[in-house]
C-alpha positions in Angstrom: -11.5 11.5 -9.2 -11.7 15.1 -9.8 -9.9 17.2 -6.9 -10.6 21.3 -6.2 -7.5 22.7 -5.3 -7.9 24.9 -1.8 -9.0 28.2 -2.8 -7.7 31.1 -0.7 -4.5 30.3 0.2 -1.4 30.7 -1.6 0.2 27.5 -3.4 1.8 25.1 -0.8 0.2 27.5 2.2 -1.5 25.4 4.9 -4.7 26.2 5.6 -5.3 27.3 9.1 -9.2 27.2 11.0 -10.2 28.2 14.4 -11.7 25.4 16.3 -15.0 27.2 16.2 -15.2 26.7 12.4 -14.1 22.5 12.1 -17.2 20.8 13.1 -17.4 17.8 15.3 -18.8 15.3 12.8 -16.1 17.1 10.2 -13.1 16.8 12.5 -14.0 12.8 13.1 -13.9 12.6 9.0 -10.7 14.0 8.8 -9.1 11.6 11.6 -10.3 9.0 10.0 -9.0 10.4 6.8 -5.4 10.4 8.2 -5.3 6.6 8.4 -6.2 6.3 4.4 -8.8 3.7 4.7 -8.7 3.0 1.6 -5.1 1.8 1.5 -5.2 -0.2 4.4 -8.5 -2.0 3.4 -5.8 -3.6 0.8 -3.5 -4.2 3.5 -5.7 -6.4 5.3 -6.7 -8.3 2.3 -3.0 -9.5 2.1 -3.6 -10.3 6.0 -6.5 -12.5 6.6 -6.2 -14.6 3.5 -2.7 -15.7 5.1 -4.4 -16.4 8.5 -6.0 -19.1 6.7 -2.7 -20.7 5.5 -1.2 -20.6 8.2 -4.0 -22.2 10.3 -4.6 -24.6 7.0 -8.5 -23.6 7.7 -10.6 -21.4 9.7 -8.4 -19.4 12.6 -9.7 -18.5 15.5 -11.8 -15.2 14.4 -11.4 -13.4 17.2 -7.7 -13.7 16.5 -8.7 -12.3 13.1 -10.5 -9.5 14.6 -7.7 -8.4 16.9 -5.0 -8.7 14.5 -7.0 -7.0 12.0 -7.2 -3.9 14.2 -4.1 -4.2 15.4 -3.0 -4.2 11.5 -5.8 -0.6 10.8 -4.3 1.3 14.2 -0.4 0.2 13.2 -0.6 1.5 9.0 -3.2 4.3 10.3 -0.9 5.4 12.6 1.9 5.5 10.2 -0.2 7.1 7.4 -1.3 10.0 9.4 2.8 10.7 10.3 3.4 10.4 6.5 1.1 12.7 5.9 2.5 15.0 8.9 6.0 15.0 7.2 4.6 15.6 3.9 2.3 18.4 4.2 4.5 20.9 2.9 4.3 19.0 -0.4 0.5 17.7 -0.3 -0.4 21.6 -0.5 0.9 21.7 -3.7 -0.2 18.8 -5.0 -3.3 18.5 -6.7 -4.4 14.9 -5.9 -3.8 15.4 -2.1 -4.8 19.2 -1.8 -7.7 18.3 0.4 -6.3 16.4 2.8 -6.9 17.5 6.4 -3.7 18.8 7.1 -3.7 20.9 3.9 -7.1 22.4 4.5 -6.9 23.3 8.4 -9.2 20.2 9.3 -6.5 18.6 11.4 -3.3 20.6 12.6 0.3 19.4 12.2 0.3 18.5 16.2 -2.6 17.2 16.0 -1.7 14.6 13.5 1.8 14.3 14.7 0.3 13.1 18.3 -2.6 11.2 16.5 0.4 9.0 14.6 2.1 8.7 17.3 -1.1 7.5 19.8 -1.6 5.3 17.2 1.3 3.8 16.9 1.8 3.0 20.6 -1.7 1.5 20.9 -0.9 -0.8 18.0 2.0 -2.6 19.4 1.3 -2.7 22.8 -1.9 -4.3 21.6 -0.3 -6.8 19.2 2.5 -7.7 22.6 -0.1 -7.9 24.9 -3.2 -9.9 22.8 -1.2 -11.8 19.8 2.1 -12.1 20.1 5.6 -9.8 20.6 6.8 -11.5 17.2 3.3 -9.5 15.8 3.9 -6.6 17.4 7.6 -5.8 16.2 7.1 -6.7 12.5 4.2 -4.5 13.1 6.6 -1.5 14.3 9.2 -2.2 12.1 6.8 -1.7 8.9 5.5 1.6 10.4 8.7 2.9 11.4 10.0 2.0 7.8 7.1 3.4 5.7 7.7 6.9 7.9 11.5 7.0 8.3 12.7 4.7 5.4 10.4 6.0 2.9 8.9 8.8 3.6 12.0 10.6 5.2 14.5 9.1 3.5 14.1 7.9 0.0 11.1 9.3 -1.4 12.2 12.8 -2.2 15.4 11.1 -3.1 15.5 8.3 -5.6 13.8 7.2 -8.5 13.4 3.6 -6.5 11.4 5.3 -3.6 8.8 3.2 -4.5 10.8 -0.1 -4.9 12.1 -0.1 -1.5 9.7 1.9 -0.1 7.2 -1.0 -0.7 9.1 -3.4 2.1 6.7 -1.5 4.4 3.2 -3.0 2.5 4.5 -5.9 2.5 5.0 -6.5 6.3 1.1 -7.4 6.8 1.9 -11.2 5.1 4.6 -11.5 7.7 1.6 -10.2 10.4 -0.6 -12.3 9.3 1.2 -15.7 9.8 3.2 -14.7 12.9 -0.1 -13.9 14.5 -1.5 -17.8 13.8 1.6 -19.5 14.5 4.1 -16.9 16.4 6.6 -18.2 14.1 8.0 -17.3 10.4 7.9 -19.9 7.0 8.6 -20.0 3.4 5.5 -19.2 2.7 4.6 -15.9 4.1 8.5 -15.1 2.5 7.4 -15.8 -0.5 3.8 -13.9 -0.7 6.0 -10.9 0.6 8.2 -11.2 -2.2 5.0 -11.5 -4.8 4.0 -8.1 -2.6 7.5 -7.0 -3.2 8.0 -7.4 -6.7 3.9 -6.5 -7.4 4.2 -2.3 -5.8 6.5 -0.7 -8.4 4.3 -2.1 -11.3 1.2 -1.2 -9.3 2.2 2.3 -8.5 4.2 3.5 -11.5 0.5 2.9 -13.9 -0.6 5.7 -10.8 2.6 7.9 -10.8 2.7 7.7 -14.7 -0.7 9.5 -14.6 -0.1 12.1 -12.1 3.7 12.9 -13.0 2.7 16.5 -13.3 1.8 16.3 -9.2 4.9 14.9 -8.5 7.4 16.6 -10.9 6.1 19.8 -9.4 7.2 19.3 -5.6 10.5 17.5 -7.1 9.5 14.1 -6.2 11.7 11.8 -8.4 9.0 9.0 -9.1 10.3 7.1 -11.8 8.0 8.2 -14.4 8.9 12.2 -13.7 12.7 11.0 -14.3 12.8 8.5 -16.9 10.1 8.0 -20.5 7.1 5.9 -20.8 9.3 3.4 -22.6 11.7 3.0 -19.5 8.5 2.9 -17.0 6.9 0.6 -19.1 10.1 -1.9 -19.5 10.5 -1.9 -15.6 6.8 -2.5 -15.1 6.9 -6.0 -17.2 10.0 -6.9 -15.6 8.8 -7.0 -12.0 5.9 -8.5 -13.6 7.3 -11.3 -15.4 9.1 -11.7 -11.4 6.1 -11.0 -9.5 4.2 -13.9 -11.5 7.3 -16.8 -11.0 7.4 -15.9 -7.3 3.6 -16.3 -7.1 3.8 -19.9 -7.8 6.5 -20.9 -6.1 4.0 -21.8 -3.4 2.4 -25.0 -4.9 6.0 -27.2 -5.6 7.4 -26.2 -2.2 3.8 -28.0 -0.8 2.0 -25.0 0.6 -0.9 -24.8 -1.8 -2.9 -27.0 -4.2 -4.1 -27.0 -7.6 -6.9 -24.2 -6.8 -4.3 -21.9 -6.3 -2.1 -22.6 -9.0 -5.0 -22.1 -11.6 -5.8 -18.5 -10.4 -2.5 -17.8 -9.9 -1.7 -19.1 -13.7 -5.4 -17.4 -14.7 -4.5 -13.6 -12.9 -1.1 -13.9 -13.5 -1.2 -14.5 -17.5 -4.1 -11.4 -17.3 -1.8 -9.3 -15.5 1.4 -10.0 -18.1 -0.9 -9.2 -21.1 -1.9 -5.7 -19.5 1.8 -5.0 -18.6 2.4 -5.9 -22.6 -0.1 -4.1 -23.8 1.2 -1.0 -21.6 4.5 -1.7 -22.9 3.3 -1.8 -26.7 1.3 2.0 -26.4 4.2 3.2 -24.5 6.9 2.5 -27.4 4.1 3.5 -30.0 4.5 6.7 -28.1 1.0 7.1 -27.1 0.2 10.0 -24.8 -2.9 11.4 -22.6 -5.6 8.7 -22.4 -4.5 7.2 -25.4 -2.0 5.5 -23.0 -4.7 3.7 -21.0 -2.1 3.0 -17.9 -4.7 3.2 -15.6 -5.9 0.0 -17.5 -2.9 -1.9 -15.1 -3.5 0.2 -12.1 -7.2 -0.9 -11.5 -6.3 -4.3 -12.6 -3.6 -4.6 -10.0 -6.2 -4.1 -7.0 -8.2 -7.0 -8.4 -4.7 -9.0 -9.4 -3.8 -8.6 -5.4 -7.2 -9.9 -4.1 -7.8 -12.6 -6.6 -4.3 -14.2 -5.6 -5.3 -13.5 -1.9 -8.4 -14.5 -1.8 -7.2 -18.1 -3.4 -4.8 -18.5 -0.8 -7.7 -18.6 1.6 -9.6 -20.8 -0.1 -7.0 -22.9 -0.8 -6.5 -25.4 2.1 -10.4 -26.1 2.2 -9.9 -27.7 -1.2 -6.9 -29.7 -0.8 
């Protein structure tokens, strides 16, 4: 996607608008546009799918319904205090120059007091309709994404991004403590495939936009180390990622329909990270390097998986 950095401002200059300029309908959008629907939309596929594990069929939906929303408020209200922390740095960079903060839309108390609202209303609503179990795991990913990560080790460390990721990986936890009220091996497990599945997913990303981050002296692996390092790390996890996955079918939790798209997606996934690895050491550059090839593939990688883990007890 093609992003126009904010004209008339200064580099890494907020944007400031009188409310008689920011429209209703405009301001609603740029709420909205805190919580990054996009991300969470892949945060509940890792959510739902283990609902149906846990309940070994169909769970009750309107179970699914709250938790789901409990799940959107809880990572919407922690996106929108990432972005408050970070808006010093989103001005200057161009993938997230448009974001409300950066353009005046939304102003830093604003969104400070919209993450916090959010947060609050997400665990008092995952306590008081699901579970307490629900509600803290639910907490304790937000207030690791914002503190952990964003405060702590993203400007900081080349492995922002490795432990970073604990926070997206909380919704598998959410997901089966809100059937069950209890923890297993098996949403342990599908964190770990989580776990071990966000640096090779968001290095492909960070490899492309290096420029972004190198500029506001964020130490994303690829600004700190060569394609052939990123590339090495990214089949490692991979090769990890793809073991852990199918740990789930020996210890008894899943069945052969599983397995085979777990097999299927995870030998698709190996041969991209290879093939990544291969025009990385042949020292291809620009689009020649294709690591958006792994990126996109690592969406559909994460709902294939998830989507057989639904499907999974109905065929057993």
């Amino acid at each position: 996607m093609c992003v126009t950095a904010v004209e008339s401002r200064p580099a890494g200059v907020l944007a400031s608008q009188s409310p008689s300029h920011r429209p209703f309908g405009a301001r609603v959008k740029a709420f909205v546009a805190l919580t990054k629907p996009r991300i969470i939309e892949l945060l509940l596929i890792t959510t739902v799918p283990v609902m149906f594990l846990a309940q070994r069929g169909v769970p009750d939906l309107g179970l699914v319904l709250i938790t789901c929303l409990g799940g959107y408020l809880s990572a919407g209200g922690a996106n929108a205090l990432n972005m408050y922390i970070d808006r010093d740095i989103d001005a200057l960079m161009d993938r997230t120059s448009q974001r409300p903060l950066v353009t005046g839309m939304v102003s830093p108390r604003e969104c400070l007091a919209f993450g916090i609202t959010l947060a609050v209303v997400s665990t008092l609503l995952f306590g008081l309709t699901v579970n307490w179990l629900s509600a803290w795991l639910s907490l304790a990913a937000l207030l690791f994404y914002v503190v952990v990560y964003t405060m702590i080790l993203k400007r900081r460390t080349s492995q922002n991004i490795v432990w970073g990721g604990i926070a997206g990986c909380m919704p598998v936890l959410i997901g089966w403590s809100s059937v069950t009220n209890s923890m297993s091996w098996a949403p342990v497990i599908l964190f770990l495939v989580m776990f071990f599945w966000t640096p090779p997913h968001y290095w492909p990303l960070s490899m492309k936009v290096r420029e972004d981050y190198a500029r506001v002296g964020v130490p994303m692996l690829p600004v700190v180390a060569s394609n052939k390092v990123v590339a090495r790390q990214i089949v490692l996890y991979s090769w990890v990622m793809v073991a852990v996955s199918l740990l789930l079918t020996p210890l008894g939790y899943t069945g052969w329909f599983y397995t085979v798209v777990a097999l299927a997606a995870g030998g698709w996934w190996l041969w991209e990270a290879h093939a990544l690895q291969n025009r990385a050491k042949a020292e291809a550059t620009g689009t020649k390097l294709k690591e958006m090839r792994l990126f996109h593939w690592s969406i559909t990688y994460v709902s294939l998986l998830f989507v057989a883990v639904a499907v999974d007890p109905f065929l057993r």
